[in-house]
MMTF fields as JSON, N, C-alpha, C and O atoms, coordinates in Angstrom:
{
  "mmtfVersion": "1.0.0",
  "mmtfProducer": "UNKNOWN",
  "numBonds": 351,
  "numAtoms": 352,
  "numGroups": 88,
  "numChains": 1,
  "numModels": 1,
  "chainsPerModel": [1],
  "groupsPerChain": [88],
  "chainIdList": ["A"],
  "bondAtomList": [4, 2, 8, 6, 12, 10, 16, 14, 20, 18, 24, 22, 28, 26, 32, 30, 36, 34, 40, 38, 44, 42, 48, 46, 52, 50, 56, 54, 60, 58, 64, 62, 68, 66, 72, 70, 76, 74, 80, 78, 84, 82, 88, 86, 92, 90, 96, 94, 100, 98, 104, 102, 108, 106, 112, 110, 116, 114, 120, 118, 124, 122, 128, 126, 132, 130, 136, 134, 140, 138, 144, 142, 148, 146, 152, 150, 156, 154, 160, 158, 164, 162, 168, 166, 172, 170, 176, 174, 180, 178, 184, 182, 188, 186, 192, 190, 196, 194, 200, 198, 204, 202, 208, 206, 212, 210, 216, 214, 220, 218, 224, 222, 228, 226, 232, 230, 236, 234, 240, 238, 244, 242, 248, 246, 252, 250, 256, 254, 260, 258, 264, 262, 268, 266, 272, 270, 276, 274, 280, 278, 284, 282, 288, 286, 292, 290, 296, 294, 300, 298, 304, 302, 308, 306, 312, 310, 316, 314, 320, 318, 324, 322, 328, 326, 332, 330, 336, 334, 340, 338, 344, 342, 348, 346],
  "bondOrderList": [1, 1, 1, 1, 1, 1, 1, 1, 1, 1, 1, 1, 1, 1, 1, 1, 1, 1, 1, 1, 1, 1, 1, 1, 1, 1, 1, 1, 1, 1, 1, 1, 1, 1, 1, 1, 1, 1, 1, 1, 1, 1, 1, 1, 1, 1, 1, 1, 1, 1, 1, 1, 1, 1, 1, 1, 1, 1, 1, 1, 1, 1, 1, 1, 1, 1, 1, 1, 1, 1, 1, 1, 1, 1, 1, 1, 1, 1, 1, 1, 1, 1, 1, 1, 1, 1, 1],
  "groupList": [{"groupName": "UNK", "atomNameList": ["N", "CA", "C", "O"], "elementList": ["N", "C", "C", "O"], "formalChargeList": [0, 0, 0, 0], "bondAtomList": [1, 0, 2, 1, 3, 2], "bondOrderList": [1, 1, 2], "singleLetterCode": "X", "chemCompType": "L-PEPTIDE LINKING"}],
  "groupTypeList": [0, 0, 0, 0, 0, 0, 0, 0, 0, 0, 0, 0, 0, 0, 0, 0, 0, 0, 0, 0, 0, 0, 0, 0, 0, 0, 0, 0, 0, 0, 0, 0, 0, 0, 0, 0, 0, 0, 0, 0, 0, 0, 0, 0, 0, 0, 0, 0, 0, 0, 0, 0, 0, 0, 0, 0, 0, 0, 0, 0, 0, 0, 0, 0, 0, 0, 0, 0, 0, 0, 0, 0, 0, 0, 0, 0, 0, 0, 0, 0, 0, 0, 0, 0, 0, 0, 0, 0],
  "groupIdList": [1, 2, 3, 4, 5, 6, 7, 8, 9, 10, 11, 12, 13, 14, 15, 16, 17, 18, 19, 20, 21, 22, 23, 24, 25, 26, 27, 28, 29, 30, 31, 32, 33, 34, 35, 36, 37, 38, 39, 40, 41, 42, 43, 44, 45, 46, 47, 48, 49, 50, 51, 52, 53, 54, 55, 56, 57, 58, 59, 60, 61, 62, 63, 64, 65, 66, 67, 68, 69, 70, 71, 72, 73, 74, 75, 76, 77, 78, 79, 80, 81, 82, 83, 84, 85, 86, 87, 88],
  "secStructList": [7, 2, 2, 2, 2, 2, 2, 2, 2, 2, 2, 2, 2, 2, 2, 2, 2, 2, 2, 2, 2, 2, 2, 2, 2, 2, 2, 2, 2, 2, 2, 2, 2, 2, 2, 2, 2, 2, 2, 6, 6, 1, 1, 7, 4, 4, 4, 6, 6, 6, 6, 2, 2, 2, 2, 2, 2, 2, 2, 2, 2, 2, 2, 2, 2, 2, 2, 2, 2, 2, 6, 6, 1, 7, 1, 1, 7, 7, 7, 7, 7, 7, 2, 2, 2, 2, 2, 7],
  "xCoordList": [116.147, 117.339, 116.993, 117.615, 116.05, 115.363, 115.277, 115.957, 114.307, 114.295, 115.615, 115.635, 116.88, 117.8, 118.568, 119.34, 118.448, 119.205, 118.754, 119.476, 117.019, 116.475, 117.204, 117.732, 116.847, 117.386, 118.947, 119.41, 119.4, 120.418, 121.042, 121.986, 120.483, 120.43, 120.067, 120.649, 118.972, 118.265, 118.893, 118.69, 119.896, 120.826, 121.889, 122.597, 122.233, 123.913, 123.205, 123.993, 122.065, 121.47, 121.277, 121.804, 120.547, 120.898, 121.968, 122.02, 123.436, 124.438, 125.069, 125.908, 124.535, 125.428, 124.595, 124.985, 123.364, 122.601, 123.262, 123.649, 123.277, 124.347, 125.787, 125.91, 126.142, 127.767, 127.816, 128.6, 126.32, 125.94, 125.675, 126.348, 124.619, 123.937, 125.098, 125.139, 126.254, 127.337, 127.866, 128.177, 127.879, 129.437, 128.298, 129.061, 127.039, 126.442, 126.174, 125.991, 126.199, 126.089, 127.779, 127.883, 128.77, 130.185, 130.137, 130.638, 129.641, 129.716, 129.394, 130.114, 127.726, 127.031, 127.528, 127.197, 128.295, 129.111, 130.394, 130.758, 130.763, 132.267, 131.552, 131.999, 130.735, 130.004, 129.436, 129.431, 128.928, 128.59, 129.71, 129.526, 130.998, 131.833, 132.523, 132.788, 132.678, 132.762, 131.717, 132.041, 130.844, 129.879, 129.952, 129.446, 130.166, 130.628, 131.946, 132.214, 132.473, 133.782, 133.72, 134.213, 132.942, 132.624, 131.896, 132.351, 130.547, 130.05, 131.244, 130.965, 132.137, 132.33, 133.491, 134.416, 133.608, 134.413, 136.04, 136.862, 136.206, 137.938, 138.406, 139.565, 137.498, 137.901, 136.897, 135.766, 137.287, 136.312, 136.346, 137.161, 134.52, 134.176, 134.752, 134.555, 135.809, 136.621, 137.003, 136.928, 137.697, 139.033, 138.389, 139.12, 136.91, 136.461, 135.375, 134.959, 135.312, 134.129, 134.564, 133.514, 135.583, 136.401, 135.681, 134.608, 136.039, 135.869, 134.685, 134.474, 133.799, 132.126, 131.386, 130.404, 131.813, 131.27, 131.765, 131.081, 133.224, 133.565, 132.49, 131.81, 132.286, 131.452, 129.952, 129.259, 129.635, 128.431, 128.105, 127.036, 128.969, 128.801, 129.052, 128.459, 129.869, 129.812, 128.54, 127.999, 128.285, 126.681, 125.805, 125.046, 125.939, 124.514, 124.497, 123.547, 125.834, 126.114, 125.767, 124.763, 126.19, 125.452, 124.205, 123.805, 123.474, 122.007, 121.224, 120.029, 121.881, 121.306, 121.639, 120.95, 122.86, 123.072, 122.197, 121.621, 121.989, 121.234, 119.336, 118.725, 118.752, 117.5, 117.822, 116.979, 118.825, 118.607, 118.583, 117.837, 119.354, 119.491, 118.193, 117.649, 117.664, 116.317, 115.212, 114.14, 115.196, 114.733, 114.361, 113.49, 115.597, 115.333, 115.541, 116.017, 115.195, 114.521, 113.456, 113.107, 112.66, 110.873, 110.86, 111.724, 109.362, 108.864, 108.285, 108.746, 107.316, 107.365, 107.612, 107.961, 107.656, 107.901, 107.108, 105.892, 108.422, 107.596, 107.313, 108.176, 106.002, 105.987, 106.727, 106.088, 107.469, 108.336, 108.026, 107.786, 108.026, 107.224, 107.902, 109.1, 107.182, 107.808, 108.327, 108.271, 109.117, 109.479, 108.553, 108.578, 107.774, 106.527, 105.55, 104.931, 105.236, 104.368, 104.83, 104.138, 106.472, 107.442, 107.525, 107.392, 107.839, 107.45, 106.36, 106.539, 104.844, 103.839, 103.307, 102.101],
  "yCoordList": [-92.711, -92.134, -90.864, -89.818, -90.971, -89.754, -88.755, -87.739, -88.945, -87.738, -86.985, -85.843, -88.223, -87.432, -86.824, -85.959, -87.277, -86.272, -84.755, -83.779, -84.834, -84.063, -82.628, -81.534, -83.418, -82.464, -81.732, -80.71, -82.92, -82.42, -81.407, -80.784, -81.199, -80.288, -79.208, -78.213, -79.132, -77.648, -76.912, -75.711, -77.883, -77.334, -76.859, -76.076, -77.214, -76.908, -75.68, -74.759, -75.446, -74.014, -73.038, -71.929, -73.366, -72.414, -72.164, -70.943, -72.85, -72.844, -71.253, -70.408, -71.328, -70.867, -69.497, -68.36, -69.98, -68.605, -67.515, -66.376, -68.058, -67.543, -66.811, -65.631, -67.196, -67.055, -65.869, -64.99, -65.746, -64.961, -63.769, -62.755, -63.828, -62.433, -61.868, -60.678, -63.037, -62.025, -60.866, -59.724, -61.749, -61.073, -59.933, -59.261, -59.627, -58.73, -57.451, -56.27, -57.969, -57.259, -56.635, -55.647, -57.213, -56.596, -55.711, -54.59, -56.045, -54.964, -53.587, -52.6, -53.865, -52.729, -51.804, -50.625, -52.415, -51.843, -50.88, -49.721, -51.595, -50.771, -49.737, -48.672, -49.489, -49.086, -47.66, -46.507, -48.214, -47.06, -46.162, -44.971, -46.603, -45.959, -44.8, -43.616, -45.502, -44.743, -43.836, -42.781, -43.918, -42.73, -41.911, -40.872, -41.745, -41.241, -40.141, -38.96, -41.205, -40.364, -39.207, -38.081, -39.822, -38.556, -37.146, -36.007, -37.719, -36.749, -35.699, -34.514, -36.166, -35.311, -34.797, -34.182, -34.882, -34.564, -34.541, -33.652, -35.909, -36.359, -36.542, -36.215, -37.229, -37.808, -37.291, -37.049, -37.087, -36.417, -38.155, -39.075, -37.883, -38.833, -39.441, -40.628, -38.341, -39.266, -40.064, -41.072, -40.187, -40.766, -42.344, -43.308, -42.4, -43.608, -44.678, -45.835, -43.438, -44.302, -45.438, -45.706, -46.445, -47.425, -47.888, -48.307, -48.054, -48.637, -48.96, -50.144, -48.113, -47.714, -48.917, -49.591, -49.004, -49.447, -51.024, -51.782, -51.488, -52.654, -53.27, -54.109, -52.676, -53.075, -53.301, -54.271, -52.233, -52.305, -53.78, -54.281, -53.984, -55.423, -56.488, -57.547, -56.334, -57.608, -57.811, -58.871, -56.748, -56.828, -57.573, -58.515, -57.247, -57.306, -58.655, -59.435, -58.879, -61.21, -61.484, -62.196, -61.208, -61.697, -62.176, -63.309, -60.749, -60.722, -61.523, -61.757, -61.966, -62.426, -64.124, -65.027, -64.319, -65.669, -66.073, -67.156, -65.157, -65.412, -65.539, -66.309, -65.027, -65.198, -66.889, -67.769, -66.911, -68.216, -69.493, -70.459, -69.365, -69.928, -70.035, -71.138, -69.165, -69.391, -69.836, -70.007, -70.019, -70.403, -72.074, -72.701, -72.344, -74.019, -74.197, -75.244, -73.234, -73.815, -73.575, -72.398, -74.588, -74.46, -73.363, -72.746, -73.173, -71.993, -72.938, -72.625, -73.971, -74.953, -75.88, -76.558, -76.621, -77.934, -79.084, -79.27, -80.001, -81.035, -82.112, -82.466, -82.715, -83.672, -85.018, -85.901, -85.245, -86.739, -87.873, -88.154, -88.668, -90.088, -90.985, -90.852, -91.75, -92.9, -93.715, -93.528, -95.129, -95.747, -96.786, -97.566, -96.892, -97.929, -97.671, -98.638, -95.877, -95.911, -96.775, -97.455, -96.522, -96.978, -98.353, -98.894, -98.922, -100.611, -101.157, -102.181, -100.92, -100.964, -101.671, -101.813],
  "zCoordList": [104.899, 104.3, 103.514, 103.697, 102.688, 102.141, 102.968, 102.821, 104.077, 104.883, 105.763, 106.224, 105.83, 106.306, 105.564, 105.977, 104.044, 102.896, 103.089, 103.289, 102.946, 103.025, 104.026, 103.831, 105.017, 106.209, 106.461, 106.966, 105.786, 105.32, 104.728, 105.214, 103.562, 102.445, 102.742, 102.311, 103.584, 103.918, 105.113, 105.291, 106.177, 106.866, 106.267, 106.9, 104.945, 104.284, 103.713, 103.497, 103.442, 102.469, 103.523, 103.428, 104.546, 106.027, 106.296, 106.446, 106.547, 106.786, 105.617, 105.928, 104.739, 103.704, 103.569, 103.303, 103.834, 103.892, 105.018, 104.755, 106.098, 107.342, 106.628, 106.3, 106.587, 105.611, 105.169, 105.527, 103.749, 102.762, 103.489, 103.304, 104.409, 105.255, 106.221, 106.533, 106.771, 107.29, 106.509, 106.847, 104.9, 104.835, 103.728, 103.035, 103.457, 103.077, 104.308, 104.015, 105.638, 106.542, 106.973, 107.7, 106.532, 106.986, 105.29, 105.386, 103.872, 102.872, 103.44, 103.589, 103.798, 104.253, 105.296, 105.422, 105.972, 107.771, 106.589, 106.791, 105.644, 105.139, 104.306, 104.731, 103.405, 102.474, 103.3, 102.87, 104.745, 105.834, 106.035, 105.783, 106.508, 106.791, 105.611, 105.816, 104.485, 103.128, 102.994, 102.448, 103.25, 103.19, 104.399, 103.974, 105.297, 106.197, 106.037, 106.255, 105.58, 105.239, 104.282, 104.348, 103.335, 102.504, 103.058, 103.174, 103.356, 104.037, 105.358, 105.538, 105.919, 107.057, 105.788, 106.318, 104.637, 103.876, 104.196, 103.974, 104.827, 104.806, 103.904, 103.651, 103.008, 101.611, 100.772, 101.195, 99.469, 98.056, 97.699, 97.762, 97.179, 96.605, 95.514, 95.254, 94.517, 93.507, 93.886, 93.183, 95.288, 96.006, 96.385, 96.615, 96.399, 97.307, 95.915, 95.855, 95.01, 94.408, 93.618, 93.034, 93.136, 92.41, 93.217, 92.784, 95.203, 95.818, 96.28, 96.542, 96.452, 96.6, 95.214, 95.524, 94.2, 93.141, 92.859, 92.171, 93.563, 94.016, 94.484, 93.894, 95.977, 97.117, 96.839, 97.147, 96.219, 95.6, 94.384, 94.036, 94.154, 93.225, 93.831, 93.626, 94.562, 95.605, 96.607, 96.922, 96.932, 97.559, 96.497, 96.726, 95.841, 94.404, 94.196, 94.259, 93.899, 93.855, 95.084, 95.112, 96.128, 97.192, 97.492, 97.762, 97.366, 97.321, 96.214, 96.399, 95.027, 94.292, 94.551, 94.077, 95.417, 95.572, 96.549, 96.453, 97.699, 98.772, 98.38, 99.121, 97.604, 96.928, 96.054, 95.877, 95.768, 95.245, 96.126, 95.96, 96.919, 98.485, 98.874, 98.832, 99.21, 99.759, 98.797, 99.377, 97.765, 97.132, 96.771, 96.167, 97.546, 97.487, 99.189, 99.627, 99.972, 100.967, 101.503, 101.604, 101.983, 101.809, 102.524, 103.148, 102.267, 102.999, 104.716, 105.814, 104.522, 105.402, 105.7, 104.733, 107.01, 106.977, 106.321, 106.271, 105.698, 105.63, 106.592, 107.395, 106.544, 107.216, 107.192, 106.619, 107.494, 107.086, 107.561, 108.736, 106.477, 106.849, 108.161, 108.41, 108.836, 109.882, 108.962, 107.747, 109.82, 109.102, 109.046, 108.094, 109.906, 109.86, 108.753, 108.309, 108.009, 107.027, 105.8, 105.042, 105.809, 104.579, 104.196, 103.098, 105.639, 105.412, 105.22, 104.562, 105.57, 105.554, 104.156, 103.956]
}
């Protein structure tokens, strides 16, 4: 039972890690385009930066949720006991 908590747990932190790196990778995709925009000069940077500095903080929680995420999942596997060592 231990080991299937185990396994458990480290799939729901993968799961979420997934989640995290999408939606840091759809910040970065909008964050691109805003800079873009600026540069071909459609829009003056007054016009975008509220929004630029939004985005930019929502990245930052991200990234800092996602380091914590990984943080409680191993770096390797563990070996998990049989059930024959347990009864033994």
């Amino acid at each position: 039972m231990v080991n299937e908590e185990m396994d458990s747990t480290t799939k729901s932190y993968r799961h979420d890690l997934v989640i995290i790196t999408d939606a840091i990778e759809d910040i970065n995709y909008r964050l691109e385009r805003l800079y873009d925009v600026i540069e071909t000069g459609k829009l003056n940077l007054d016009d975008v930066v509220v929004r630029i500095r939004e985005l930019q903080r929502q990245q930052q929680g991200l990234q800092a949720k996602r380091v914590e995420i990984e943080s409680h999942i191993p770096d390797r596997k563990v070996e998990l006991a049989d059930i024959g060592t347990i009864s033994y």
